[in-house]
C-alpha atoms as a printed R data frame, in Angstrom:
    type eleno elety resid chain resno       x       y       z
1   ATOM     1    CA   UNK     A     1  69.550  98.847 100.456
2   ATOM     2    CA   UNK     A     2  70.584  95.677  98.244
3   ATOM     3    CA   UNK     A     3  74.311  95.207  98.444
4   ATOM     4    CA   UNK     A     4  76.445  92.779  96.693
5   ATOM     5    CA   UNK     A     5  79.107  90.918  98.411
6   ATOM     6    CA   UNK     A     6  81.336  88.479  97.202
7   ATOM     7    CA   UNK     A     7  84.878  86.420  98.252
8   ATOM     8    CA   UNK     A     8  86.380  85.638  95.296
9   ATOM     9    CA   UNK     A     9  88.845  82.911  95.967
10  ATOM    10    CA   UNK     A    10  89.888  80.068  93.431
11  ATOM    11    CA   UNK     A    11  88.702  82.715  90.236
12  ATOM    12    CA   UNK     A    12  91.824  85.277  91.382
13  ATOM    13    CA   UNK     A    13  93.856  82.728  89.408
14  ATOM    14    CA   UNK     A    14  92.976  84.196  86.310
15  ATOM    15    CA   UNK     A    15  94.921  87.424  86.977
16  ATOM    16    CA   UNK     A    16  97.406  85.918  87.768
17  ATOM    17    CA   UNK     A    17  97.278  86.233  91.979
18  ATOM    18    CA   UNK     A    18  99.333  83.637  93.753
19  ATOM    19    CA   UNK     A    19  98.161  81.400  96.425
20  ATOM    20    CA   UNK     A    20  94.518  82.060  95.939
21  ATOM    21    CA   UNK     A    21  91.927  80.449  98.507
22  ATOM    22    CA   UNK     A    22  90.379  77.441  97.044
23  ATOM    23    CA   UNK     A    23  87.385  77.347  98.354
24  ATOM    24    CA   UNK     A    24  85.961  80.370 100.393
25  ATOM    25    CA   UNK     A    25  82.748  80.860 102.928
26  ATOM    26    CA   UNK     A    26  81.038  83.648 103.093
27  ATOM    27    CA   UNK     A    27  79.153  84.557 106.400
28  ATOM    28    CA   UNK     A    28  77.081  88.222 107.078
29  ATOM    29    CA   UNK     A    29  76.483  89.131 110.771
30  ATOM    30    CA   UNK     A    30  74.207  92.199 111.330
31  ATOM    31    CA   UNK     A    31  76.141  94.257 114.285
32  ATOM    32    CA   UNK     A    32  74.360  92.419 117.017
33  ATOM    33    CA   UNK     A    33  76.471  89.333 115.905
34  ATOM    34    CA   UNK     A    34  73.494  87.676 114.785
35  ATOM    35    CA   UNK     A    35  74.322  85.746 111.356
36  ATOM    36    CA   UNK     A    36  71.709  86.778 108.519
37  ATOM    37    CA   UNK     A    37  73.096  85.014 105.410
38  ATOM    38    CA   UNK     A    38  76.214  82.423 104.303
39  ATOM    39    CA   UNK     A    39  77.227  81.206 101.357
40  ATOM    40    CA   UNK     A    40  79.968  78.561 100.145
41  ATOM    41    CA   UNK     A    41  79.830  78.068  96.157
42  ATOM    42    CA   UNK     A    42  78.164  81.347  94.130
43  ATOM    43    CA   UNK     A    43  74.672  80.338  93.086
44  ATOM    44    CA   UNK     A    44  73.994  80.650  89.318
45  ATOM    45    CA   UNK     A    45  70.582  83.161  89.827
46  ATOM    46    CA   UNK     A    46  72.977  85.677  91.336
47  ATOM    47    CA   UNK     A    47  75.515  86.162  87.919
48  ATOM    48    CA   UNK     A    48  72.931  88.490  86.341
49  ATOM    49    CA   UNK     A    49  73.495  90.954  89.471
50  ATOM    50    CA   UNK     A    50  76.994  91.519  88.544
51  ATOM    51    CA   UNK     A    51  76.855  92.618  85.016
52  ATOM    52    CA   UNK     A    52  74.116  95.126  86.781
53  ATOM    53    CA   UNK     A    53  76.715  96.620  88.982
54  ATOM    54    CA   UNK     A    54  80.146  95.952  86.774
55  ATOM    55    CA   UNK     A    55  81.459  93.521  88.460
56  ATOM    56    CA   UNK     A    56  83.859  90.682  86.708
57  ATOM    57    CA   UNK     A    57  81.847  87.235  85.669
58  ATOM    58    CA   UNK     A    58  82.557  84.630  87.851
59  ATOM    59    CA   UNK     A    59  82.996  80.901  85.998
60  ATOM    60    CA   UNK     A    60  80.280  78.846  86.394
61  ATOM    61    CA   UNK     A    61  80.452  76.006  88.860
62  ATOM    62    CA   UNK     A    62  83.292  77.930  90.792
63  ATOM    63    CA   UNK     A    63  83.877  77.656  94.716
64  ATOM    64    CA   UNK     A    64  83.555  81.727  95.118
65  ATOM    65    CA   UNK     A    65  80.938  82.894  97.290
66  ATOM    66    CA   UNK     A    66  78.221  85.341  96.801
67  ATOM    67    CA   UNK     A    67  75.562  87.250  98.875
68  ATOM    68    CA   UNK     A    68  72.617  89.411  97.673
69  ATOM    69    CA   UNK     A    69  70.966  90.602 100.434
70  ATOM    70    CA   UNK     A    70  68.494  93.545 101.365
71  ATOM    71    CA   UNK     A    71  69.570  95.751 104.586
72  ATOM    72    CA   UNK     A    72  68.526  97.895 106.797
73  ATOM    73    CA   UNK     A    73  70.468 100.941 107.619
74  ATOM    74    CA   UNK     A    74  72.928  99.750 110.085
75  ATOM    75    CA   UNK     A    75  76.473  97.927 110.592
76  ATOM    76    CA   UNK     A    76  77.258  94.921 109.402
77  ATOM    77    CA   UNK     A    77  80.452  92.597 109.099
78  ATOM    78    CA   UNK     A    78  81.273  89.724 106.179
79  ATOM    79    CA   UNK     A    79  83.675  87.193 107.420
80  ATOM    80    CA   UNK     A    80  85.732  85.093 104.802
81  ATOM    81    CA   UNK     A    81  86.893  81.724 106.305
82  ATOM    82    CA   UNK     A    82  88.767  79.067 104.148
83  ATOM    83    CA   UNK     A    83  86.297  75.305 104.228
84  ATOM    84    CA   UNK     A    84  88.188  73.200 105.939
85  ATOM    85    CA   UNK     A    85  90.230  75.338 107.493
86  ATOM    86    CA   UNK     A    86  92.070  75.990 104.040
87  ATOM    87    CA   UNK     A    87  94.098  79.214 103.853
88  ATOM    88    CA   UNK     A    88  95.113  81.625 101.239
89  ATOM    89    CA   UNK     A    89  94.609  85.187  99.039
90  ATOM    90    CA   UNK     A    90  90.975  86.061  99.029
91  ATOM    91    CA   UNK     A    91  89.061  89.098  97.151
92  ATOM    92    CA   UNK     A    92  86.062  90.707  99.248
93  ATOM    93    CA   UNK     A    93  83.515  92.903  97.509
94  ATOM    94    CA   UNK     A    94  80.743  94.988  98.636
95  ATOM    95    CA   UNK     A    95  78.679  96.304  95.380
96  ATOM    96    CA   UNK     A    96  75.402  98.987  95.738
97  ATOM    97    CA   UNK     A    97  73.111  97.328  93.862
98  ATOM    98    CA   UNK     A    98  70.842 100.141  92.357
99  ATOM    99    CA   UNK     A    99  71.214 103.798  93.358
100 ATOM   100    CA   UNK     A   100  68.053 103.987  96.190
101 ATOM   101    CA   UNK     A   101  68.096 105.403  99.971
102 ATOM   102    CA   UNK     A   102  71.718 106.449 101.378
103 ATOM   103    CA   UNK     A   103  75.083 105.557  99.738
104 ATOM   104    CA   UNK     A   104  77.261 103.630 101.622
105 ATOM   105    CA   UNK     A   105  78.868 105.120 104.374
106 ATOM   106    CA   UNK     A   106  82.054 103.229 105.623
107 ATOM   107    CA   UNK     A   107  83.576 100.706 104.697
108 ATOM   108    CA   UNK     A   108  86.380  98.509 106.319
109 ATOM   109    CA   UNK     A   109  89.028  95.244 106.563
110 ATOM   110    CA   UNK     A   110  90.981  93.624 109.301
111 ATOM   111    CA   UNK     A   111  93.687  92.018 107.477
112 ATOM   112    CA   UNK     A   112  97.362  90.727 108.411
113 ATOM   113    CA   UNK     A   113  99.889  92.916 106.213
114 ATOM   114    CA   UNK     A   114 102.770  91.581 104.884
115 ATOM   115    CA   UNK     A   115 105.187  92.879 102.274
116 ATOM   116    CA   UNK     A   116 105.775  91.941  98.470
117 ATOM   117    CA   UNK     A   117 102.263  89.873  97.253
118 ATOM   118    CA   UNK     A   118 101.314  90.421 100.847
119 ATOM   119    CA   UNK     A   119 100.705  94.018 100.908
120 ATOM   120    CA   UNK     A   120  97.007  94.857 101.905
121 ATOM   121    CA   UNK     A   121  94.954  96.336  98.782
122 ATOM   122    CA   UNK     A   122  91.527  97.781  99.328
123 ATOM   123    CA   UNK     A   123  90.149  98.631  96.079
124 ATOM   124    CA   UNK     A   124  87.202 101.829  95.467
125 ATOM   125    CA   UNK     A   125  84.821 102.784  92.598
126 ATOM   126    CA   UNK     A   126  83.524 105.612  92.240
127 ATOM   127    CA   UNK     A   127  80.203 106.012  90.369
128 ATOM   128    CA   UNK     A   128  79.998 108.840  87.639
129 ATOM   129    CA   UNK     A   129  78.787 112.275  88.822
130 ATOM   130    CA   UNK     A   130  78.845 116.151  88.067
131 ATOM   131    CA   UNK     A   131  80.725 116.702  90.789
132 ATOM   132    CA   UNK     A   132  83.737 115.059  92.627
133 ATOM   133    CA   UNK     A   133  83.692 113.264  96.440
134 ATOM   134    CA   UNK     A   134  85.677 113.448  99.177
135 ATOM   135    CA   UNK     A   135  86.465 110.450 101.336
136 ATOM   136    CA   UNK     A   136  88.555 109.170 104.427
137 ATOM   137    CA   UNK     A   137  91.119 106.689 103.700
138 ATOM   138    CA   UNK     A   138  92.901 105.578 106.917
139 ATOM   139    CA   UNK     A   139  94.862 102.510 107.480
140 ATOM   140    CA   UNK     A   140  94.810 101.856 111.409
141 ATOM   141    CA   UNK     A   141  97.594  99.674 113.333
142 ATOM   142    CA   UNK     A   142  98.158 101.028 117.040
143 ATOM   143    CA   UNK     A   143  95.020 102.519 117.238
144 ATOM   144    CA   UNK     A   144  93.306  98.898 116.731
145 ATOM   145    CA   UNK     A   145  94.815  97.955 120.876
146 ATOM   146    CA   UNK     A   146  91.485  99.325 122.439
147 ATOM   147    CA   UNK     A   147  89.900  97.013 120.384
148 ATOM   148    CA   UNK     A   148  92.150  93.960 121.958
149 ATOM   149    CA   UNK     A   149  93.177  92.843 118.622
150 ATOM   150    CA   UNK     A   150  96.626  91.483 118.492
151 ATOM   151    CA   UNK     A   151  99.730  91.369 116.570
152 ATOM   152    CA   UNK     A   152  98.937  94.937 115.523
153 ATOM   153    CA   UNK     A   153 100.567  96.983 112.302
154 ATOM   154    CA   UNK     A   154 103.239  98.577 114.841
155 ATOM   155    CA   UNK     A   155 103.650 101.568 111.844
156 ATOM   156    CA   UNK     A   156 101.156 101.135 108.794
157 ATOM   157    CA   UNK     A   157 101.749 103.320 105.816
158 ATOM   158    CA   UNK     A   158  99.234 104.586 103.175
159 ATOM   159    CA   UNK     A   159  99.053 105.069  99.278
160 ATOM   160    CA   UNK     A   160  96.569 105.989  96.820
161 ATOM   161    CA   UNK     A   161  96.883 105.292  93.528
162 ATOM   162    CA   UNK     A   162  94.497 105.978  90.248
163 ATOM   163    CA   UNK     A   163  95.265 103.286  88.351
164 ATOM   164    CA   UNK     A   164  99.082 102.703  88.588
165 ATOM   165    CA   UNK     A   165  99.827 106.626  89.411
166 ATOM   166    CA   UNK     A   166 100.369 106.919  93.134
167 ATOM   167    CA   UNK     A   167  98.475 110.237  93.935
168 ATOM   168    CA   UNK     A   168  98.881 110.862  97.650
169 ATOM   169    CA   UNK     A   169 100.645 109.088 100.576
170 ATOM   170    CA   UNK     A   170 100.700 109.396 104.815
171 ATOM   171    CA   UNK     A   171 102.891 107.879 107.048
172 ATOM   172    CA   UNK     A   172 101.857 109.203 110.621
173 ATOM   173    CA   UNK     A   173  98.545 110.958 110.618
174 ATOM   174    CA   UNK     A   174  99.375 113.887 112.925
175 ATOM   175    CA   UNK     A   175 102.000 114.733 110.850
176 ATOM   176    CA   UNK     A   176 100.387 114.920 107.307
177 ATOM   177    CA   UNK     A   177 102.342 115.805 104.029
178 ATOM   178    CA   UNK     A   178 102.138 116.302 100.239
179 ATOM   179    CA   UNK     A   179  98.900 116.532  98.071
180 ATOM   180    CA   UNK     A   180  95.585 115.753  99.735
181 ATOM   181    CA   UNK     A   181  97.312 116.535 103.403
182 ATOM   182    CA   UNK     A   182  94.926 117.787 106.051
183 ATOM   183    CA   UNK     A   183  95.658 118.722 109.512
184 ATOM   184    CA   UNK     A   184  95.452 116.716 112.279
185 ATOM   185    CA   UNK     A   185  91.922 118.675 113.662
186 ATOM   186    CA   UNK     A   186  90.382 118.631 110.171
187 ATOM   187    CA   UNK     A   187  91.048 114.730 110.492
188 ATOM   188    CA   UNK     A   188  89.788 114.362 114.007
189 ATOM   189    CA   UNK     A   189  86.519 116.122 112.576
190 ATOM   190    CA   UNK     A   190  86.600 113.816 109.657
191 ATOM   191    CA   UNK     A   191  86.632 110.461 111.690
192 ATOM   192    CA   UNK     A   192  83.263 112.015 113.492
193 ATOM   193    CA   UNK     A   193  81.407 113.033 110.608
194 ATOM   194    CA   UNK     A   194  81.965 109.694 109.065
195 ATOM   195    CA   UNK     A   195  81.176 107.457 112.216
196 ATOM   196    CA   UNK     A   196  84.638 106.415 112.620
197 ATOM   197    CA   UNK     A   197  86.535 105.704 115.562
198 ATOM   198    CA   UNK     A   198  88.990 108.246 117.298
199 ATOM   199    CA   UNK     A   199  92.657 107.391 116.782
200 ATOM   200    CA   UNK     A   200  95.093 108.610 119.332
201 ATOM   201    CA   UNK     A   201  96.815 111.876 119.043
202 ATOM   202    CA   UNK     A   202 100.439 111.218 118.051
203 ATOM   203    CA   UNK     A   203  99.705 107.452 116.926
204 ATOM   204    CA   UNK     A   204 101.854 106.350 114.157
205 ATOM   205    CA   UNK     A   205  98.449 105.287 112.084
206 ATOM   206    CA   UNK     A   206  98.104 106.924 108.246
């Protein structure tokens, strides 16, 4: 599958973001760790790909960074670093580009979450279709400690909005509540199906 990623950096200034990275790299690891691409500044051949997939232009000569690459079914992780060790608020996309083979599958972000500006916001299309999808959404802070990462989310909680409508919110995922809630077991099958990791019984992820 051809996928589309980009870390739109310096451009988030134009809607207005604060504090947004200057100048970010791009790197694509397949899940062996083995890096298969990198990028720094967007090359000009690659604009054309995202009016195909409706993404926003990117201004020409900008420090964004782009990837087009072809996959194989697998995992794979994009890491966003600031050059020069420069920090700040950075946009990462993943695009489909074309509608061959198997959709994507999973998708996720290891962020820091603050509050405010700070808040983590991962963003979804959906592409048109006679029928509607159901997805996963979860937003994991105690159950990342297997994993040894550190300064963990001690209590993460979860919105969805459609546009600026908040449609459905968890706080502890064992204990779900309100419109789209699902039981704890229909969860636990969920994170299976989908190739997701297990998350404690009890855990205060949403």
């Amino acid at each position: 599958k051809t996928v589309l990623i980009r870390a739109v950096g310096p451009t988030l200034a134009l809607f207005s973001v604060p504090d947004p990275l200057a100048d970010p790299r791009l790197e694509l690891f397949a899940s062996d760790r083995r890096k298969i691409g990198e990028n720094d500044d967007y090359a000009a051949a690659d604009a054309p790909v995202f009016t195909q997939v409706g993404a926003f232009a990117l201004p020409a000569g900008s420090k964004d960074a782009v990837i087009v690459a072809r996959l194989a079914p697998g995992s794979y992780t994009a890491h966003v670093t600031g050059a020069a060790g420069t920090r700040g608020t950075a946009l990462v996309e993943v695009y489909e580009v074309g509608a061959t083979g198997t959709p994507l599958t999973n998708l996720s972000a290891r962020a820091k979450v603050g509050t405010g500006d700070s808040i983590l916001i991962p963003g979804l299309v959906l592409s048109p279709g006679a029928t509607s999808r159901r997805l996963l959404m979860r937003a994991v802070g105690p159950g990342l400690q297997p994993f040894g990462v550190t300064g963990l989310l001690e209590d993460p909680r979860l919105e969805l909005y459609q546009g600026g409508t908040r449609i459905a919110e968890n706080d502890d995922w064992g204990t779900p509540t309100g419109l789209y809630a699902a039981s704890a077991e229909v969860l636990s099958d969920a994170f299976r199906r989908s190739g997701a990791f297990a998350i404690p019984a009890g855990s205060r992820d949403a």
